[in-house]
LUMNU-161843 format. One record per atom (N, C-alpha, C): z, y, x. Coordinates in steps of 0.2 Angstrom, whole numbers, padded with zeros to 4 digits, always signed. Atoms other than C-alpha are relative to their C-alpha. Last residue first. Layout:
% LUMNU-161843
ZYX ...
***
This chain:
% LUMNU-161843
-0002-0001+0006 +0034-0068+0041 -0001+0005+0004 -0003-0005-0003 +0020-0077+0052 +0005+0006-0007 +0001-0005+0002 +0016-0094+0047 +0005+0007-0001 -0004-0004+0001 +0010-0106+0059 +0002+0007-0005 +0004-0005-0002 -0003-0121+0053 +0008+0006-0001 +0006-0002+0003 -0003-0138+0053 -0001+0006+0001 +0000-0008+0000 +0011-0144+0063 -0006+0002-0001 +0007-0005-0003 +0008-0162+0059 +0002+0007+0001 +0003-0006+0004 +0024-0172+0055 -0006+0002+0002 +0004-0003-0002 +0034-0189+0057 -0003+0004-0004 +0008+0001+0000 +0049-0191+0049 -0006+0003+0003 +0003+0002-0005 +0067-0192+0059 -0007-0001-0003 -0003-0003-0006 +0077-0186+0044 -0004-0007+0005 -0006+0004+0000 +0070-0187+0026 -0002+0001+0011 +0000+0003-0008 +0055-0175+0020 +0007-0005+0000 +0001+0009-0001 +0053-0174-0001 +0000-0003+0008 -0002+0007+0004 +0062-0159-0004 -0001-0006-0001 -0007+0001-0004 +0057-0146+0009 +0004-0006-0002 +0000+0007+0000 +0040-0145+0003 +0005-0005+0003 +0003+0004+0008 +0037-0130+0012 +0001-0008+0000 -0004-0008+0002 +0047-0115+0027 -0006-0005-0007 +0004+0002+0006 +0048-0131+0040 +0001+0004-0006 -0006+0004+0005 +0058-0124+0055 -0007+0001-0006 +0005-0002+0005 +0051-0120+0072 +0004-0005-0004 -0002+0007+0004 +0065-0118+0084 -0005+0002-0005 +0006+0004-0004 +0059-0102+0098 +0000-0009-0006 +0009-0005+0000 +0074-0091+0095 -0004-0008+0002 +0001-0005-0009 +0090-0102+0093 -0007+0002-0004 +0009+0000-0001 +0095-0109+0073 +0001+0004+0008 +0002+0002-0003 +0116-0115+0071 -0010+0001+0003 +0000+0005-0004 +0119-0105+0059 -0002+0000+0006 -0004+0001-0007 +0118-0089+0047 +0000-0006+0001 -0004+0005-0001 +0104-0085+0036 +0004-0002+0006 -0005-0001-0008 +0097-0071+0029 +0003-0007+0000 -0005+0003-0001 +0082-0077+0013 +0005+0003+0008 -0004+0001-0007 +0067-0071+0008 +0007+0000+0000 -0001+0005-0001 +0057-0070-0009 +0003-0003+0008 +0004+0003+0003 +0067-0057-0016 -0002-0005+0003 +0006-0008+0001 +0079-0052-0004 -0006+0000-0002 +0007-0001+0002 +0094-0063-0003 -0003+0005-0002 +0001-0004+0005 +0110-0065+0007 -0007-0001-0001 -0006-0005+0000 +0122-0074+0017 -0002+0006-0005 +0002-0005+0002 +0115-0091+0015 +0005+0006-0001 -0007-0005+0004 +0124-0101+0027 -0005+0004-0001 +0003-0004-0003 +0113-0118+0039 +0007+0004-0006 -0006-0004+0004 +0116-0135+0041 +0000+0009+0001 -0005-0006-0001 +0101-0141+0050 +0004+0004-0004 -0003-0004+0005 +0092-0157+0047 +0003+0004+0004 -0005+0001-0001 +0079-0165+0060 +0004+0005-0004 -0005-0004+0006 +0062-0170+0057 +0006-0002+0002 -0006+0004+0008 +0052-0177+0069 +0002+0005+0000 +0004-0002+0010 +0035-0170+0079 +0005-0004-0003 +0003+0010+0003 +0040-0181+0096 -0001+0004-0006 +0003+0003-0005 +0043-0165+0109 -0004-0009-0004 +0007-0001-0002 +0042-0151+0095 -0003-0007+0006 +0000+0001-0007 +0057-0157+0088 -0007+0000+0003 +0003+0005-0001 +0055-0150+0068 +0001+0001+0009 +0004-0002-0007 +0068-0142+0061 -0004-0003+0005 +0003+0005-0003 +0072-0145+0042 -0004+0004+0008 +0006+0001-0002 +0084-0134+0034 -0002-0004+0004 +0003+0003-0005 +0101-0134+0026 -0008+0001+0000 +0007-0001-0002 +0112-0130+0011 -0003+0000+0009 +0001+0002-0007 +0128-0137+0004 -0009+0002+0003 -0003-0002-0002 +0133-0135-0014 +0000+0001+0008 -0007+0001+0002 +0128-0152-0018 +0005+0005+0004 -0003+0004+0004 +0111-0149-0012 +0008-0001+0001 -0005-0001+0003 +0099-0134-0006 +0004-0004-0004 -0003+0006+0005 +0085-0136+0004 +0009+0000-0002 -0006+0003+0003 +0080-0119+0012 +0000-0007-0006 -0005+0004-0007 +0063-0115+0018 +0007-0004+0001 +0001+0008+0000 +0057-0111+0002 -0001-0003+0004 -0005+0004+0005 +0069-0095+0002 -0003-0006-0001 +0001+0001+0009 +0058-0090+0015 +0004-0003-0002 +0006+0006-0002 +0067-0085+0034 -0002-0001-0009 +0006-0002+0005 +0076-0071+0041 -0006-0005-0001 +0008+0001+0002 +0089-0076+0052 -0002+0002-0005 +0004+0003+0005 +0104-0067+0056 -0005-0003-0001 +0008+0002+0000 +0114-0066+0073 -0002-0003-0008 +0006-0005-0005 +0129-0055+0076 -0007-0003-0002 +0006+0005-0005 +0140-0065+0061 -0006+0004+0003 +0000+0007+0001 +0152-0057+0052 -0003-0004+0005 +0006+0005+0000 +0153-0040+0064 +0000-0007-0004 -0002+0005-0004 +0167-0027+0062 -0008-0005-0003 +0001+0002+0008 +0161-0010+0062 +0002-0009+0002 +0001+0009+0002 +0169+0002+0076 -0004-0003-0007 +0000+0003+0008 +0170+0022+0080 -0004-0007+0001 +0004+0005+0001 +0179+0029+0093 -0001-0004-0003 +0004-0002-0003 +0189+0046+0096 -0008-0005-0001 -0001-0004-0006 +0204+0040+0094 -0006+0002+0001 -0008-0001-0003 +0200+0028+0078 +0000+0003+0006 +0001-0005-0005 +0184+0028+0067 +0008+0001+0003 -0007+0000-0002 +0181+0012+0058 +0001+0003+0005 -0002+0000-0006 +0161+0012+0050 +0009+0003+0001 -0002+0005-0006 +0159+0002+0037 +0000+0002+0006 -0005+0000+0002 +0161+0018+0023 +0001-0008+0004 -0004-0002-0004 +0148+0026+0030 +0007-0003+0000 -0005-0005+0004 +0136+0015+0023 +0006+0001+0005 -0009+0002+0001 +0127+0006+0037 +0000+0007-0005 -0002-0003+0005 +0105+0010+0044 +0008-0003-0003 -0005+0003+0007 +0106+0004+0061 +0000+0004-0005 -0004-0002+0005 +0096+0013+0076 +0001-0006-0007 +0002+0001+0007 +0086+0004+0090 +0007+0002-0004 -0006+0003+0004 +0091+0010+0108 -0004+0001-0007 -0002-0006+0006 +0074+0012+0116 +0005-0004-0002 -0007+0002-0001 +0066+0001+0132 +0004+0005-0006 -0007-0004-0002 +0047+0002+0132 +0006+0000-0003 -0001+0002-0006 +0030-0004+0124 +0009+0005+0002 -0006-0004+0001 +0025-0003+0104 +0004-0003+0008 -0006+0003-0004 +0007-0009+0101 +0005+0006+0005 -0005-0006-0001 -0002-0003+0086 +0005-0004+0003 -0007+0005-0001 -0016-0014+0081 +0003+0005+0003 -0002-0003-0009 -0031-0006+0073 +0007-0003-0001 -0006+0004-0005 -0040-0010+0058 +0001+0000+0005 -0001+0003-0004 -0053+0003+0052 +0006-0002+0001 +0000+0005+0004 -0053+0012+0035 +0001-0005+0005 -0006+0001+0004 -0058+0029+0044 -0001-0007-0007 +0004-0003+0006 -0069+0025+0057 +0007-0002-0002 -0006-0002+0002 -0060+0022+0077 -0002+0002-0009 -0001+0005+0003 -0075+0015+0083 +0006+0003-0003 +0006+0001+0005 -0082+0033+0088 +0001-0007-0005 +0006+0001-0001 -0063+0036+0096 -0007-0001-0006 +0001+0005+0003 -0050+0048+0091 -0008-0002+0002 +0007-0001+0003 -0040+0057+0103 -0003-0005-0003 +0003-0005-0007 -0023+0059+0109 -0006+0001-0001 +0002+0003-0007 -0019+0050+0092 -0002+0006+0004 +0004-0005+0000 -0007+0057+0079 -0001-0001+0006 -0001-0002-0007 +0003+0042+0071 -0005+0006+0002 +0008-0003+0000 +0009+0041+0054 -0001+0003+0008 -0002-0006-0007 +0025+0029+0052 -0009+0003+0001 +0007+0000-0003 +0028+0019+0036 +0001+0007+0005 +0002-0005+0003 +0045+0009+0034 -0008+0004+0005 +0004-0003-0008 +0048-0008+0034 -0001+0007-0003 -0006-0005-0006 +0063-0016+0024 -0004+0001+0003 +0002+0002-0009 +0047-0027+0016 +0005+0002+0003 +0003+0006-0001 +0053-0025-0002 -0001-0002+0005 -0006+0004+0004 +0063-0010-0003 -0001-0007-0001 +0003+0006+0005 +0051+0000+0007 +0005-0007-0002 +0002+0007-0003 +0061+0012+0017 +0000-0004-0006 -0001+0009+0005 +0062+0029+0011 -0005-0005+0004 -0008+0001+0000 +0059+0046+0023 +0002-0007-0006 -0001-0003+0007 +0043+0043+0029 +0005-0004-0002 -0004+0009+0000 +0041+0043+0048 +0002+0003-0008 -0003-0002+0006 +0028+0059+0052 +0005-0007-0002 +0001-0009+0002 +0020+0064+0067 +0003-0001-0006 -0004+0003+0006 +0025+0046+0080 -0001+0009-0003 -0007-0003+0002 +0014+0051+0094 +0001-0002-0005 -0002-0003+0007 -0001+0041+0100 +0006+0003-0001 -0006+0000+0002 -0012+0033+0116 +0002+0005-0007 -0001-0009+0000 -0028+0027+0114 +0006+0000-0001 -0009-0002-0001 -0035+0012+0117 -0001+0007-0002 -0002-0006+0002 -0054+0002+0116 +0007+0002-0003 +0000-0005-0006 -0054-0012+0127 -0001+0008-0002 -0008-0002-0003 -0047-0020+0113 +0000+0004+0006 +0004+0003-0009 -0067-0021+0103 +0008+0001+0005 +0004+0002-0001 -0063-0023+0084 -0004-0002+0008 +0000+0008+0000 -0046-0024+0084 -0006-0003+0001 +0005+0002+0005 -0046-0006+0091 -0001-0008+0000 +0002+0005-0004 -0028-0004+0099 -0006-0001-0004 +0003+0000+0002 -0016+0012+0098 -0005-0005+0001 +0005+0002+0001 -0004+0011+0108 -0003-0002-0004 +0003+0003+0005 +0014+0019+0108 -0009+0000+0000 +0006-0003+0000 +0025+0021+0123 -0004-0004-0005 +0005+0006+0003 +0041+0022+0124 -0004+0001+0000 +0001+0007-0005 +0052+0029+0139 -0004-0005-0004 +0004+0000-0006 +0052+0046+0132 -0005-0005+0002 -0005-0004-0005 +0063+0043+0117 -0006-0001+0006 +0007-0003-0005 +0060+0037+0100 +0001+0004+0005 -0001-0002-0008 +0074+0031+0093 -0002+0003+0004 -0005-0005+0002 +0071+0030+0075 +0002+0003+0007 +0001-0004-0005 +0056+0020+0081 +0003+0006-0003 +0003+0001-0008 +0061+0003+0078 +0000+0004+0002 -0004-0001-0006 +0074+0009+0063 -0005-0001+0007 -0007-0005+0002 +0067-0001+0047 +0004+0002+0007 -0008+0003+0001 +0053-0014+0054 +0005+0006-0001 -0004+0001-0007 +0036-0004+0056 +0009-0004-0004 -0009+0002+0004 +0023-0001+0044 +0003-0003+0004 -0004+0006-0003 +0007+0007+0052 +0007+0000-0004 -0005+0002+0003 -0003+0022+0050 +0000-0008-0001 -0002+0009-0001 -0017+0027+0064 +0006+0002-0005 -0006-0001-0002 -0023+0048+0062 +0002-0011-0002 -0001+0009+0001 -0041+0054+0058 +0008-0001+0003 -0009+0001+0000 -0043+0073+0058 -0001-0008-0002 -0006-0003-0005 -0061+0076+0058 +0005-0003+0004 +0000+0005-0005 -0066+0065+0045 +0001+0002+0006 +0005-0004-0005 -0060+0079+0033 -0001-0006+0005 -0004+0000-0007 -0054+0068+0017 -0005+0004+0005 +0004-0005-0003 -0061+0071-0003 +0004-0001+0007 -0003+0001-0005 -0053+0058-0015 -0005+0003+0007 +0005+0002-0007 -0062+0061-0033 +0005+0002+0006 +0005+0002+0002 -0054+0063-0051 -0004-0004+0006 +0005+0000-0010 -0038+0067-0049 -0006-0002-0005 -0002+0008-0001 -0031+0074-0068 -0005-0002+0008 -0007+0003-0006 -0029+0093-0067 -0003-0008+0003 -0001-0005-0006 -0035+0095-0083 +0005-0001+0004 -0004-0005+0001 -0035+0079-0094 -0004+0006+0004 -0005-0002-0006 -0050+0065-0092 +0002+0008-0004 -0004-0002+0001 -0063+0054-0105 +0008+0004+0003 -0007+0000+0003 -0071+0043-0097 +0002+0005+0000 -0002+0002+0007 -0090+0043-0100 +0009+0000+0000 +0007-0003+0006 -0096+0041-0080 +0002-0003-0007 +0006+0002+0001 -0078+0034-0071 -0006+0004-0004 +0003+0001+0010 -0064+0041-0066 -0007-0004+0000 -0005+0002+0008 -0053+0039-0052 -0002-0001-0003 +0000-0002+0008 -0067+0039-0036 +0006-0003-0006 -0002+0003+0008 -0062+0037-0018 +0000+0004-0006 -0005+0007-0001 -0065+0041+0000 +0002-0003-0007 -0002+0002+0005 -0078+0056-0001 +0003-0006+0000 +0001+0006+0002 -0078+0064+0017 +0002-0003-0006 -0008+0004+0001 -0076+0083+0019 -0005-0008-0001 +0004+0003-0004 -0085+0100+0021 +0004-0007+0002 +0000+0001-0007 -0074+0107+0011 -0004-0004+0002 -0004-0007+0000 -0070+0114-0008 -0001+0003+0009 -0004+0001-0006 -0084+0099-0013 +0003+0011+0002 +0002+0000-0007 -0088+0104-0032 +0003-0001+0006 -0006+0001-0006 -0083+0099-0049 -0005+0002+0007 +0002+0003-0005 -0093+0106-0063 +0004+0000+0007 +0000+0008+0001 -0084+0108-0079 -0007-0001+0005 -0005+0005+0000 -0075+0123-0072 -0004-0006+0000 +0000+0002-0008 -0091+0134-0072 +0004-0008+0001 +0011+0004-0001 -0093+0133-0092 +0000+0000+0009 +0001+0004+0003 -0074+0137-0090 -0007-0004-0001 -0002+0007-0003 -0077+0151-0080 +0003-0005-0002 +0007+0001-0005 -0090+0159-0092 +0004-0003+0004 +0004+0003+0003 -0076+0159-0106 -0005-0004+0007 -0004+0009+0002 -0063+0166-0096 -0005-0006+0000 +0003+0003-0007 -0079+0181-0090 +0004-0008-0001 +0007+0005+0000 -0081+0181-0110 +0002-0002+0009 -0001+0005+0003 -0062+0185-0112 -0008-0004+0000 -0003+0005-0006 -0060+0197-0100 -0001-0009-0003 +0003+0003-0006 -0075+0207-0109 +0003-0004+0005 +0005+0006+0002 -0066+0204-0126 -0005+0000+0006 -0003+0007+0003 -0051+0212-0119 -0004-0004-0001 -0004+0002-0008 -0060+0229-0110 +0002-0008-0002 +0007+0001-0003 -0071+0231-0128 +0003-0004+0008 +0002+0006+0004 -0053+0229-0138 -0007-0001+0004 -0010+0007+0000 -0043+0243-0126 -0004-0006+0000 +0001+0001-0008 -0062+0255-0127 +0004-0006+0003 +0008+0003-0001 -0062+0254-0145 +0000-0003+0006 -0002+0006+0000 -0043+0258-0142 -0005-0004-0001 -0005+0006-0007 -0048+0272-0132 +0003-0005-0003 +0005+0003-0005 -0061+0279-0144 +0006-0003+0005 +0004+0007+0000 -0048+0278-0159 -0004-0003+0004 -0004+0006+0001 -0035+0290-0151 -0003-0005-0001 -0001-0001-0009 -0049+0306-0145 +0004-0009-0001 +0005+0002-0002 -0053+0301-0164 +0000-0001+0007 +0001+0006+0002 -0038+0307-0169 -0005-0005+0001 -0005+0007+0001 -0034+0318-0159 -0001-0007-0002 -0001+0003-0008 -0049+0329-0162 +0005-0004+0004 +0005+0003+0000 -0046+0328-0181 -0002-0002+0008 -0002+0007+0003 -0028+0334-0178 -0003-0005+0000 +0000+0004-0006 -0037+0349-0168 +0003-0007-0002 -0007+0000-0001 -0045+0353-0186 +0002-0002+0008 -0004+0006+0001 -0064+0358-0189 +0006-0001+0002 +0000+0004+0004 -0076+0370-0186 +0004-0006+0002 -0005-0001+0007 -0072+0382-0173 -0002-0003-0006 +0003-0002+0005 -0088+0378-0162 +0004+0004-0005 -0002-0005-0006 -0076+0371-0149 -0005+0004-0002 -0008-0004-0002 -0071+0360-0162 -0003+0006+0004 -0003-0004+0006 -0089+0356-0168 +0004+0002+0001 +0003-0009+0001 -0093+0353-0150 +0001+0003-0004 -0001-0003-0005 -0080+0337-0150 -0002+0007+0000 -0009-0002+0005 -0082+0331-0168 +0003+0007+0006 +0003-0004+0006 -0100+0325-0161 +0005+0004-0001 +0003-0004-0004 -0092+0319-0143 -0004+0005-0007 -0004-0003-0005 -0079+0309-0152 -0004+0006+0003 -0003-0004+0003 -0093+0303-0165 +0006+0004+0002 +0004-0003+0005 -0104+0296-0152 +0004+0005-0003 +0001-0004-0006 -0088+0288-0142 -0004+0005-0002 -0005-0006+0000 -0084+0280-0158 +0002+0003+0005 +0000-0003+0005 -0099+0273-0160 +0005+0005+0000 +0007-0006+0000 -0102+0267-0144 +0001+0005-0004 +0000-0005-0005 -0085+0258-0144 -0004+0005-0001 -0006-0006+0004 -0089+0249-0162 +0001+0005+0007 +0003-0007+0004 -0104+0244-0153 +0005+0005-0003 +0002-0007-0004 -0095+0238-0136 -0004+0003-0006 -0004-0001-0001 -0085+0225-0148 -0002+0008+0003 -0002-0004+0004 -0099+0219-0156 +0006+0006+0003 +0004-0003+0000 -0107+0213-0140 +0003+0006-0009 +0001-0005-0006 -0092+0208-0134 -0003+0004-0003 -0004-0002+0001 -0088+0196-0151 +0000+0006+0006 -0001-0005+0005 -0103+0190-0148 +0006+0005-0001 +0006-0007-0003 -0101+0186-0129 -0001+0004-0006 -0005-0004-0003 -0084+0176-0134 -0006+0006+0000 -0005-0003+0003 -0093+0165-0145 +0004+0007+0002 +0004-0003+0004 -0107+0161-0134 +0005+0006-0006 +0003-0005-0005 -0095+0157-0120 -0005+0005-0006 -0004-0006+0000 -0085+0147-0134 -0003+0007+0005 +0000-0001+0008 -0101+0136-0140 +0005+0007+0004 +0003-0004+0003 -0104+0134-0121 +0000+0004-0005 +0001-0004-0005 -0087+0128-0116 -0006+0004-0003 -0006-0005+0004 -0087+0117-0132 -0001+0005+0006 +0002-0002+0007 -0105+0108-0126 +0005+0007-0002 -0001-0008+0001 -0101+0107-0108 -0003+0002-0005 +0004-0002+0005 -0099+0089-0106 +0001+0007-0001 -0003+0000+0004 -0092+0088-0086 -0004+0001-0006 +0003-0003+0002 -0101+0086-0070 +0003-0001-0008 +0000+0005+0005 -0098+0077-0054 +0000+0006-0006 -0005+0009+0003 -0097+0079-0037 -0002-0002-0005 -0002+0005+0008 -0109+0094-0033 +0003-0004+0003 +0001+0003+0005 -0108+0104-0016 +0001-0004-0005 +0003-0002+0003 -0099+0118-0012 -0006-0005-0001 -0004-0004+0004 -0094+0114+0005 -0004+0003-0004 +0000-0006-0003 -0105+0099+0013 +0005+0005-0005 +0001-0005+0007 -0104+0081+0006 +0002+0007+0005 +0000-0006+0000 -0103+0064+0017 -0002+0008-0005 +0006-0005-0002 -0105+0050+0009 +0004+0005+0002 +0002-0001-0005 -0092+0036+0011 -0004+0004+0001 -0006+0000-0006 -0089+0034-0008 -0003-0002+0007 -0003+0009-0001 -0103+0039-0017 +0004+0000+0004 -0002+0004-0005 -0106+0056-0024 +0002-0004+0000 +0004+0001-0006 -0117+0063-0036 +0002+0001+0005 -0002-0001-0006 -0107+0059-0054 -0005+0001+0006 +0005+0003-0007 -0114+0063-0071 +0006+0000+0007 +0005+0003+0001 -0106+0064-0088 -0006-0002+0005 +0005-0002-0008 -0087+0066-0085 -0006-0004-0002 +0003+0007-0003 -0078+0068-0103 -0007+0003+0004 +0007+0002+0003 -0068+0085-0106 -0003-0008+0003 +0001+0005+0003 -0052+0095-0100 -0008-0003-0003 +0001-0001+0008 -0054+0108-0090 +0000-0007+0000 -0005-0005+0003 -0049+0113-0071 +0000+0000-0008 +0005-0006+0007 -0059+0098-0067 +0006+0003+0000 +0001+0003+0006 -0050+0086-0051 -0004+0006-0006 +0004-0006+0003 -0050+0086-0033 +0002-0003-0004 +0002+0001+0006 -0038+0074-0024 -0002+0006-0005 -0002-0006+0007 -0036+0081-0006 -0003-0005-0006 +0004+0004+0006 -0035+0071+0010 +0002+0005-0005 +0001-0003+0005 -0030+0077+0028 -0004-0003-0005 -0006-0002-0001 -0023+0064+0043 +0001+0007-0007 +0001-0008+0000 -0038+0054+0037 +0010+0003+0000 +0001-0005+0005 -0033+0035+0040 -0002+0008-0003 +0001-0007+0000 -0035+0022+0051 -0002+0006-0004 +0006-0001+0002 -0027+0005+0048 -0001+0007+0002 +0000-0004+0003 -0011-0006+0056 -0007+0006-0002 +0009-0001+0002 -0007-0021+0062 +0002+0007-0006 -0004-0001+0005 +0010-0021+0074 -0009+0001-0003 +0006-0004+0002 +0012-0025+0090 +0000-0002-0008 +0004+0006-0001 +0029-0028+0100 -0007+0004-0004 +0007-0002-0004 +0045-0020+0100 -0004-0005-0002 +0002-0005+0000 +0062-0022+0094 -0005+0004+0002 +0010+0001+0002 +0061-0040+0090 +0002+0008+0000 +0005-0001-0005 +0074-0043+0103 -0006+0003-0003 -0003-0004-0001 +0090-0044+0092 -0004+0004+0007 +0000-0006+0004 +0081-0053+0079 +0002+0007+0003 -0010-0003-0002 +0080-0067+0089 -0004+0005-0001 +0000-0004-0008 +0065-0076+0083 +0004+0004+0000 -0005-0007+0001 +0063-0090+0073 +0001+0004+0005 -0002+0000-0005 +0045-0099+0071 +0006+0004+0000 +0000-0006-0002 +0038-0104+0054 +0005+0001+0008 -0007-0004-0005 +0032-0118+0050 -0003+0005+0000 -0003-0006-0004 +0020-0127+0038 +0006+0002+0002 -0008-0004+0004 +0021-0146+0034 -0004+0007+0005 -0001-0009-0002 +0007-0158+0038 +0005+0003-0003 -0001-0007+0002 +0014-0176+0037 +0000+0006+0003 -0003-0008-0005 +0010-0189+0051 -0002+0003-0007 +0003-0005+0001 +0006-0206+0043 +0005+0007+0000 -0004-0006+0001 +0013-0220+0052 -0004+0005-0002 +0000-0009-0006 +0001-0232+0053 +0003+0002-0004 +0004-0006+0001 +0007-0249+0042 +0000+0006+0004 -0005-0006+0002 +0010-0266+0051 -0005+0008-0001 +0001-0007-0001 +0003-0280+0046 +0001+0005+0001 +0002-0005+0007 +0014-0295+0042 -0005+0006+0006 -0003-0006+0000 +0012-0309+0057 -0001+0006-0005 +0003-0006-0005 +0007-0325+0051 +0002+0004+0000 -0004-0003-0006 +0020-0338+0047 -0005+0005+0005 -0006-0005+0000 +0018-0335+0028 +0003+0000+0005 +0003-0007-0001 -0002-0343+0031 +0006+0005-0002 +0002-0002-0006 +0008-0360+0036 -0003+0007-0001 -0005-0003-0005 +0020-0361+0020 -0003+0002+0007 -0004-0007+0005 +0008-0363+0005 +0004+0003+0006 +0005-0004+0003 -0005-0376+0013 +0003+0008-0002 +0005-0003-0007 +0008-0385+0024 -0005+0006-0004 -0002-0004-0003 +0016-0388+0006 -0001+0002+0005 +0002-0006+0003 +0000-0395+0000 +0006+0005+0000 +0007-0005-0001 +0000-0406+0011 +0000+0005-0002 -0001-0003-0008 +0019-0413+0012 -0007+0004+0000 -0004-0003-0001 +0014-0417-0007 +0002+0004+0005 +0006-0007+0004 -0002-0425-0004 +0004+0005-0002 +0004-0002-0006 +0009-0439+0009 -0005+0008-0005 -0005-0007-0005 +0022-0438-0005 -0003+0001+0006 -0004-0006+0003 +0010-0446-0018 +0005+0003+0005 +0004-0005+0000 +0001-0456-0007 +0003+0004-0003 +0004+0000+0004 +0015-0469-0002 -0004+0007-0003 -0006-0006+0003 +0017-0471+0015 -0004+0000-0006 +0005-0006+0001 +0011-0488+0022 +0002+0005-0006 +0005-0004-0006 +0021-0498+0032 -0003+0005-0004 -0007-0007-0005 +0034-0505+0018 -0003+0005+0006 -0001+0002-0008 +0021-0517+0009 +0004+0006+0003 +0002+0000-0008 +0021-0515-0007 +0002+0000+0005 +0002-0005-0004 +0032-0523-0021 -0005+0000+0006 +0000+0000-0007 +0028-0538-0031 +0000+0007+0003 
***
């Protein structure tokens, strides 16, 4: 007998339930994951063609310094200065083994002391030999000859006394003294080393003379002309200033930073001003900035000389700012108004150890991602964590 037709059979009533059970919690809403904002350092670009001013960190240094050192070879057995003590002229620094110096001093004094006996002697017998002549005993040949041996006695006595004073300064030599009333700014050698003649030993400045240096972009103050004006800036308190003049621009430009070093000579030096201080050196006013160029890109016709230009604006940015694939290079510039990443098709033109020239599409003020260049993707969010100044 079948069952009755109204009532559902269990097994597909426990069925439909157990699919309800599986399909209803896969119509909840998925969770969705925070976006997590990537730090990346940046760097900012800046028109190149403006950076001809601005301020600049730079230190305070003796305008005069001298590297003392022994006028003898030998190891140093005492020092008595430190660095920063002051020291008056003519006193100790430091103090050399003066054993062999002695020994030779000694050496040389016998040799004197024999030297003026043989003299005596034959001064004695000159003057003996002497009366007898004028006594008529004895030959004028004899007087000659003797007159000849006391002056070479005399020759040999003169030579062995140049040769004890030598001696005796040597035994001086192996003590260094200040030459000036001066500031001790650094030791070379140490207690027990071993040092040539000549070799520095101790760094001796007058703190007197103090003078700001600073390293300055290749050409900034080639120009230098009326209308600039150069300020000295203490970092430690800024209300203290001073103005400066450019005294010395040294002739070679640092092959690694293109900057070169410039020695300033301030209108006056303040009491924070100590030597070793960091001071900021800001560069005001309108100045044509010179170009260094081989002669052989400039194109001189009627009177007027030309170069021709690839491209007027370079940037200047880390090689690990660049991403570089298939032949094709580019960098990442973040939109400050929403923090995304945006590519930029960019033209290495040349390299400079760890830095890079590059022609594009870049403005002044575009901050571009300079790490980590190779796992970002285009619209990801960032953090600007922290700017890094080239």
């Amino acid at each position: 007998m079948s069952p009755p037709s109204g009532n559902p059979r269990p097994g597909r009533a426990l069925w439909l339930f157990c699919t309800l059970i599986v399909v209803l919690p896969g119509c909840r809403d998925k969770p969705v994951r925070p976006v997590v904002e990537r730090p990346v350092l940046y760097t900012e670009i800046v028109d190149q063609r403006s950076a001809s001013s601005g301020r600049f960190a730079g230190t305070i240094q003796p305008q005069y310094e001298v590297a003392l050192g022994f006028r003898v070879a030998g190891r140093i057995t005492t020092r008595h200065a430190e660095i920063g003590q002051l020291v008056r002229k003519g006193d100790l620094l430091a103090t050399l083994d003066s054993a062999d110096q002695q020994h030779q001093l000694r050496a040389r004094q016998a040799e004197l002391s024999k030297a003026q006996a043989s003299w005596q002697q034959a001064r004695d017998e000159h003057v003996r030999y002497d009366q007898l002549y004028e006594r008529g005993i004895g030959s004028r040949a004899r007087v000659d000859q003797l007159n000849s041996d006391l002056h070479a006695q005399d020759a040999i006595r003169q030579q062995t006394g140049v040769a004890v004073q030598q001696a005796s300064d040597h035994v001086s030599y192996t003590r260094l003294t200040a030459e000036f009333d001066g500031l001790v700014t650094g030791w070379h050698a140490e207690v027990g080393q071993v040092i040539a003649a000549g070799q520095s030993v101790v760094s001796l400045a007058r703190p007197e003379s103090r003078e700001a240096v600073v390293d300055l972009p290749m050409g900034l103050l080639a120009a230098q002309d009326n209308g600039r004006q150069i300020t000295v800036i203490s970092q430690l308190d800024e209300h203290v200033s001073v103005l400066a003049q450019v005294r010395q621009l040294a002739p070679q430009i640092d092959a690694d930073t293109r900057t070169q070093r410039v020695r300033l000579t301030l209108q006056h030096t303040p009491d924070s001003f100590r030597l070793g201080s960091t001071v900021s050196v800001d560069i005001s006013g309108a100045a044509t900035v010179l170009h260094e160029l081989p002669g052989s890109a400039v194109l001189e016709q009627d009177g007027k000389a030309q170069v021709w230009v690839i491209d007027p604006v370079l940037h200047e940015l880390p090689g690990s700012a660049v991403l570089e694939q298939d032949g094709k290079a580019q960098v990442w510039v973040i939109d400050p108004s929403t923090s995304t990443l945006s590519p930029r098709a960019v033209q290495v033109m040349a390299r400079n150890g760890s830095t890079v020239q590059l022609s594009g599409e870049l403005r002044a003020g575009e901050k571009v991602v300079i790490a980590g260049v190779n796992g970002m993707q285009v619209g990801q969010k960032v953090r600007m964590q922290r700017e890094v100044s080239l």
